[in-house]
MDAnalysis code that builds the backbone (N, CA, C; Angstrom):
import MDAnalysis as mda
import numpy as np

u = mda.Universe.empty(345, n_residues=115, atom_resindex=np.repeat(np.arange(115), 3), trajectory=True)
u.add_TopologyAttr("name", ["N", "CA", "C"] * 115)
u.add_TopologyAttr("resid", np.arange(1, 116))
u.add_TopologyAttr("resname", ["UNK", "UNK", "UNK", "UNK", "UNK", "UNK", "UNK", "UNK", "UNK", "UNK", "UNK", "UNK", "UNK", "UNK", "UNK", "UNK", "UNK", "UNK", "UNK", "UNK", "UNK", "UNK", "UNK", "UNK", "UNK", "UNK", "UNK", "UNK", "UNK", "UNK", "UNK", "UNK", "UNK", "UNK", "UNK", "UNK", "UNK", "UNK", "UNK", "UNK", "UNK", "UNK", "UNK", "UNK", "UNK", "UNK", "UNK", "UNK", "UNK", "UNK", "UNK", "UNK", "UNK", "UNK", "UNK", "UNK", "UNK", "UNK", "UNK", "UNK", "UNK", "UNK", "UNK", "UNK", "UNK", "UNK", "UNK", "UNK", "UNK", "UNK", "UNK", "UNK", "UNK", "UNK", "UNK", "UNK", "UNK", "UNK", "UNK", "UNK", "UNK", "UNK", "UNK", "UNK", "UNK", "UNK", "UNK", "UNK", "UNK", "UNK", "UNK", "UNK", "UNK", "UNK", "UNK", "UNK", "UNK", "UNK", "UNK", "UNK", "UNK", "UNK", "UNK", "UNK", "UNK", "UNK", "UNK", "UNK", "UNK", "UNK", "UNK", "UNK", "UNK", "UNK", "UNK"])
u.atoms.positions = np.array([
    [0.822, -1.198, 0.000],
    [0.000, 0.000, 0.000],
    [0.862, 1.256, 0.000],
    [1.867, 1.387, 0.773],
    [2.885, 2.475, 0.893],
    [3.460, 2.584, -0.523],
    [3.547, 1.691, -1.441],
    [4.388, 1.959, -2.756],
    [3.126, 2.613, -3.325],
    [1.762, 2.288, -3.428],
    [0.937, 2.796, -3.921],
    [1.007, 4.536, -3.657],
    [0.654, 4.509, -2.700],
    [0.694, 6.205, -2.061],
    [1.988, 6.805, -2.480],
    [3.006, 5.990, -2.654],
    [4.299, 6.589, -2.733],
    [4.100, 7.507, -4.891],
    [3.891, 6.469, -5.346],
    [3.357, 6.870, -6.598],
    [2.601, 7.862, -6.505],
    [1.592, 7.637, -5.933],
    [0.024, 8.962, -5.742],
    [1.016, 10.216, -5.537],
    [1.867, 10.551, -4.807],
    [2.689, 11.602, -4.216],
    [3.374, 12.257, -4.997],
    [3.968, 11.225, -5.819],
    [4.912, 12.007, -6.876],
    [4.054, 12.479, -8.304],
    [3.005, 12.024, -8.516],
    [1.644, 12.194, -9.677],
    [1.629, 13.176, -9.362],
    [1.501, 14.254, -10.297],
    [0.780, 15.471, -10.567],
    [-0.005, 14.941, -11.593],
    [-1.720, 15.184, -10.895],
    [-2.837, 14.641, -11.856],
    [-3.066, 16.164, -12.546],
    [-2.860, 16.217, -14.001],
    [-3.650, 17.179, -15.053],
    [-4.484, 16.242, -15.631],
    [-5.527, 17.058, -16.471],
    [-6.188, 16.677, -17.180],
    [-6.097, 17.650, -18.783],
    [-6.503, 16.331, -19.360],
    [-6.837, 17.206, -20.992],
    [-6.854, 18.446, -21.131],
    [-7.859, 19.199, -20.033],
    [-8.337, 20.649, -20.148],
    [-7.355, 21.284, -19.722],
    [-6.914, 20.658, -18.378],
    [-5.646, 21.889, -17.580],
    [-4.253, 21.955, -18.611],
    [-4.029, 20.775, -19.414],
    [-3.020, 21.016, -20.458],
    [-2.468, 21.591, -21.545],
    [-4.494, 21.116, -22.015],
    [-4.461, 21.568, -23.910],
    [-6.121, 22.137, -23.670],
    [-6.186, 23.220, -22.736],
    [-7.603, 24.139, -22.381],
    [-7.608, 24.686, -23.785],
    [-6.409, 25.102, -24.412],
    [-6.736, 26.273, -25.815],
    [-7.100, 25.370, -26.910],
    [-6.941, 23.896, -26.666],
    [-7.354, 23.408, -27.624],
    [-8.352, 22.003, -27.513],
    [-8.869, 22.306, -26.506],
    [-10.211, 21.346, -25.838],
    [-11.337, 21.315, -26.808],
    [-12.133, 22.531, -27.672],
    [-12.850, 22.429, -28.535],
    [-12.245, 21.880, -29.670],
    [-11.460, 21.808, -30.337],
    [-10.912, 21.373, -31.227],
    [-10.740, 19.886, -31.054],
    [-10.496, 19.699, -29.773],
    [-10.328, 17.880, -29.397],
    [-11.931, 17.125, -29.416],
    [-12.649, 18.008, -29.072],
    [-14.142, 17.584, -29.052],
    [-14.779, 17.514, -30.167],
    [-14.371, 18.204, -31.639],
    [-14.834, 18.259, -32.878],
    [-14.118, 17.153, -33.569],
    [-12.658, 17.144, -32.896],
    [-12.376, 15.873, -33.261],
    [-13.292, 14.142, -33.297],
    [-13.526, 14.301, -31.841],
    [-14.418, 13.281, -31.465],
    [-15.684, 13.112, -32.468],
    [-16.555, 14.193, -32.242],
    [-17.629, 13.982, -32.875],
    [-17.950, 13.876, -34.545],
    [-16.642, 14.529, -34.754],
    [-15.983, 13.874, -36.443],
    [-16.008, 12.773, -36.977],
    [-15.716, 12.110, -36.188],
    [-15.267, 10.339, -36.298],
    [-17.187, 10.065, -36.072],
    [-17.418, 10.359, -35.751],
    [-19.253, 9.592, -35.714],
    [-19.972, 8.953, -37.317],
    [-20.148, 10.070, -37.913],
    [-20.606, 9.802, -38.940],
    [-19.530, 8.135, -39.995],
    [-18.350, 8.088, -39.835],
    [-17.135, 6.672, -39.852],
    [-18.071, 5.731, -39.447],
    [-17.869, 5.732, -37.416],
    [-17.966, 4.971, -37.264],
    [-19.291, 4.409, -36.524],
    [-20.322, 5.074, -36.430],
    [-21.561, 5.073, -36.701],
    [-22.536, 4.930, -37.510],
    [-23.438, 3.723, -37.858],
    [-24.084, 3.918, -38.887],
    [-25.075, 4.495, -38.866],
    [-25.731, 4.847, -37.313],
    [-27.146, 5.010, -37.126],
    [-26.978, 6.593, -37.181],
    [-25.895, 6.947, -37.026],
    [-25.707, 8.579, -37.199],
    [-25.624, 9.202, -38.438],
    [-24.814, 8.096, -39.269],
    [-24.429, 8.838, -40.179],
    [-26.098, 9.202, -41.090],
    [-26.807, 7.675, -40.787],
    [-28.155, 7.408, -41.477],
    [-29.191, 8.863, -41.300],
    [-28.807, 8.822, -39.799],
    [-29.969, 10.082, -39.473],
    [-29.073, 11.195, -40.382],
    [-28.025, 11.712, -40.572],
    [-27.447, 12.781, -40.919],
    [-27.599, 12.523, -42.720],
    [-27.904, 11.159, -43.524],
    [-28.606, 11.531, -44.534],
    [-29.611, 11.748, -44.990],
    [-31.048, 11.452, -43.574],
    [-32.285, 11.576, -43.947],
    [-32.448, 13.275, -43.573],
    [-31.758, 13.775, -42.987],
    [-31.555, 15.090, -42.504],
    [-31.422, 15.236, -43.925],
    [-30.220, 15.531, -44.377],
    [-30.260, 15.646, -46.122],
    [-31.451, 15.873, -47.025],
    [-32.082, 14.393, -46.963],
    [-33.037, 13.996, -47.600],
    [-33.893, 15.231, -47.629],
    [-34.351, 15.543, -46.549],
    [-35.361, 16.704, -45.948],
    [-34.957, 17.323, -46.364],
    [-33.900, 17.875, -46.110],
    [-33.616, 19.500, -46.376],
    [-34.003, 19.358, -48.701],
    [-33.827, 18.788, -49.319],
    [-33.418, 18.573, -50.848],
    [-35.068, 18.361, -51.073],
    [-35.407, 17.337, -50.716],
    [-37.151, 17.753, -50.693],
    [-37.733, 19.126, -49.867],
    [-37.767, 19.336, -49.231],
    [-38.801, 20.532, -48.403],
    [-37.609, 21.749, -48.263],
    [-37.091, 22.269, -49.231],
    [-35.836, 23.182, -49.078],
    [-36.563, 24.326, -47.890],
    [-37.149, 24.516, -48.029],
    [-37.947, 25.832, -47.032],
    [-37.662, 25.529, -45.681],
    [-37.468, 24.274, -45.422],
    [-37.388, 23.645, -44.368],
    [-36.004, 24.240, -43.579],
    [-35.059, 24.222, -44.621],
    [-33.857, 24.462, -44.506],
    [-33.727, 25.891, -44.019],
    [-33.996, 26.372, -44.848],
    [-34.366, 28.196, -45.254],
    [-34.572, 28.267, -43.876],
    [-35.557, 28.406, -42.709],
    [-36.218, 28.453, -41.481],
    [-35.115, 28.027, -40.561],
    [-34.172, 27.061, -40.892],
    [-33.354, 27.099, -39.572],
    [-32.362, 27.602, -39.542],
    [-32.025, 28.070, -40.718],
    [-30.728, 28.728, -41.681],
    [-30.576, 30.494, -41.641],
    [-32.008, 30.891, -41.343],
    [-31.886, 32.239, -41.484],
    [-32.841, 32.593, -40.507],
    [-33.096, 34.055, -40.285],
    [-33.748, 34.888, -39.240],
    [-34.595, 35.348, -39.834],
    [-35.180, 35.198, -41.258],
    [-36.035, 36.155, -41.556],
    [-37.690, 34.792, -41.812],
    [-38.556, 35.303, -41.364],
    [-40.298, 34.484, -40.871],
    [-39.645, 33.891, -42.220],
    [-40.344, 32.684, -41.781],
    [-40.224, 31.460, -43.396],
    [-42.382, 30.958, -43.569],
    [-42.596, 31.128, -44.244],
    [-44.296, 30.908, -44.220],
    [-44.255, 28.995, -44.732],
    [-44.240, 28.419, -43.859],
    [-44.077, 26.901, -44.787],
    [-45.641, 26.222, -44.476],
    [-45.756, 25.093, -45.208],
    [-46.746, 24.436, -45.708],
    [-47.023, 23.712, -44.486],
    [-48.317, 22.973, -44.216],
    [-48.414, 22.461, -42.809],
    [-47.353, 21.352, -43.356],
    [-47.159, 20.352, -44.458],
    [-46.189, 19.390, -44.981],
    [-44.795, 19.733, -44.361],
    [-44.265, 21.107, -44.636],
    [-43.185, 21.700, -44.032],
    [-43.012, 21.938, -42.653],
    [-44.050, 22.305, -42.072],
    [-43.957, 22.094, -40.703],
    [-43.797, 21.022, -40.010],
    [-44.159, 19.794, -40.460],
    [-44.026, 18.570, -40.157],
    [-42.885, 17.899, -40.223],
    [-42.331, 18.371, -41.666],
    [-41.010, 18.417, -41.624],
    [-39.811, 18.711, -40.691],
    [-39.605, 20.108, -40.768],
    [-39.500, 20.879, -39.370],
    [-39.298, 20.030, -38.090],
    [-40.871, 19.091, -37.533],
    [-40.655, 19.133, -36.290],
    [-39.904, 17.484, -36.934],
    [-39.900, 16.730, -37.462],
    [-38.829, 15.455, -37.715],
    [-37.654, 16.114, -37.810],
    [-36.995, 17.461, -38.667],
    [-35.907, 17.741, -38.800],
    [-35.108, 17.702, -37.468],
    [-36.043, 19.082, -36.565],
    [-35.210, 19.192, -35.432],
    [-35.183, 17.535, -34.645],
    [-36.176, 17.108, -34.690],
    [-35.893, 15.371, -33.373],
    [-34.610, 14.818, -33.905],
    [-34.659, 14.890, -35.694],
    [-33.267, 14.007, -35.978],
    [-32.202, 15.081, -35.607],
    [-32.355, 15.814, -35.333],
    [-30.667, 17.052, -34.587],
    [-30.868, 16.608, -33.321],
    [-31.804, 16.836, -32.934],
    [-31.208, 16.389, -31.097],
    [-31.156, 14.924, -31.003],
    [-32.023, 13.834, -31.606],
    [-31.290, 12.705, -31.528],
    [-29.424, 12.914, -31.782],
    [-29.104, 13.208, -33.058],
    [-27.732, 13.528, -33.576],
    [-27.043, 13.930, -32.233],
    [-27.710, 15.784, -31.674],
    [-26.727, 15.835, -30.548],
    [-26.740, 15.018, -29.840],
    [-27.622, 14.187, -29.209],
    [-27.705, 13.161, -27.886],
    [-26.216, 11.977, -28.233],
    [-26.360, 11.578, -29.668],
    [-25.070, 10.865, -29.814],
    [-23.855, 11.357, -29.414],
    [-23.726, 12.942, -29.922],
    [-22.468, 13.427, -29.754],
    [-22.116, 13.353, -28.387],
    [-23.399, 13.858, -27.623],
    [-22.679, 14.160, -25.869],
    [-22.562, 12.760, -25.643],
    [-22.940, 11.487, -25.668],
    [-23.078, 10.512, -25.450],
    [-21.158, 10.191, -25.900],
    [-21.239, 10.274, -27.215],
    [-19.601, 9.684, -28.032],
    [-18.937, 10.825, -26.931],
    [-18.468, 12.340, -26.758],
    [-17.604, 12.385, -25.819],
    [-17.538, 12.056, -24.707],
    [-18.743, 11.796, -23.789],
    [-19.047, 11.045, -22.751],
    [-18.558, 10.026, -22.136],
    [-18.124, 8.890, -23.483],
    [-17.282, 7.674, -23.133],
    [-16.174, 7.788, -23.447],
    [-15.892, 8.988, -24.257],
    [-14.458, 9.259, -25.002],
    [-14.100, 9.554, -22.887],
    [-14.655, 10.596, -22.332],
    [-14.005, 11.132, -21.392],
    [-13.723, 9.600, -20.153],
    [-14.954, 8.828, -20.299],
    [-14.461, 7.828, -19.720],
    [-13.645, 6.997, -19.863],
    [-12.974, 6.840, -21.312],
    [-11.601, 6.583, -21.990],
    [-10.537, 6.857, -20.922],
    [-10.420, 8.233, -21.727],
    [-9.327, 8.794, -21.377],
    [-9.184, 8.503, -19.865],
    [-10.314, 8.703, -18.888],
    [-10.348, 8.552, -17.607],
    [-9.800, 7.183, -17.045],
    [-9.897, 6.166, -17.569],
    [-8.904, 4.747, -17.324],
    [-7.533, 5.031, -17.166],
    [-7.039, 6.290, -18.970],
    [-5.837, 6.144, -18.931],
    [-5.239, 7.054, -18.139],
    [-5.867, 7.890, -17.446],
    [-4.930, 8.659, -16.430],
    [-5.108, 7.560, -15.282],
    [-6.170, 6.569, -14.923],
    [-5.266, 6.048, -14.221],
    [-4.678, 5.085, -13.801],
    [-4.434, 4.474, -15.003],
    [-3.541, 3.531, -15.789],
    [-2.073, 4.295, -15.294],
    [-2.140, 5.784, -15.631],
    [-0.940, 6.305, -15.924],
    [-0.506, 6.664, -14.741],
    [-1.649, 6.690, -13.417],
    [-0.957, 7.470, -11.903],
    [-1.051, 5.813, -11.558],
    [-0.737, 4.885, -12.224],
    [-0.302, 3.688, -11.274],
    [-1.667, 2.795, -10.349],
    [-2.956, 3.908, -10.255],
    [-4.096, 2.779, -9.628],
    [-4.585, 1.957, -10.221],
    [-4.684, 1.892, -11.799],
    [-5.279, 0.781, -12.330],
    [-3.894, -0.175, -12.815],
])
């Protein structure tokens, strides 16, 4: 147990953020980059997203810009599937860095010697 603690002592625990803080967003776009690879159910929703937008372009228009969009009740319907498939989408992303952070979280401590 004393060699354990003895390790703990000399560890200075950083993390990702306290290291590479200026470049933490950039590590997170990384992550969620790789989804559409190695995800199929993401990438799927991110072509029926497509789909929508190329049929019901107005659809697009409305989330794209600030100025009133007048759409069809068809378009509105649209609309409310568009946005569910984005927050499904985000729910993946926080989800993929989520375990990314629980990753990394093994390997620090893998790396301070407790695991």
């Amino acid at each position: 147990m004393s060699e354990v603690k003895g390790v703990l002592d000399n560890f200075r625990f950083e993390t990702f953020v306290d290291v590479h803080s200026n470049i933490f967003a950039e590590y997170l776009s990384s992550v969620i980059a790789k989804l559409p690879k190695d995800n199929p159910e993401y990438r799927s929703i991110e072509e029926r997203i497509e789909e929508l937008y190329k049929e019901y372009p107005k659809v697009m228009e409305a989330l794209d810009t600030e100025k009133p969009s007048d759409l069809s009740e068809q378009e509105c319907k649209t609309l409310i599937e568009v946005l569910e498939l984005r927050n499904r989408l985000s729910d993946m992303q926080q989800e993929a860095i989520y375990f990314r952070g629980c990753y990394d979280s093994v390997g620090y401590l893998k790396k301070a010697g407790i695991l």
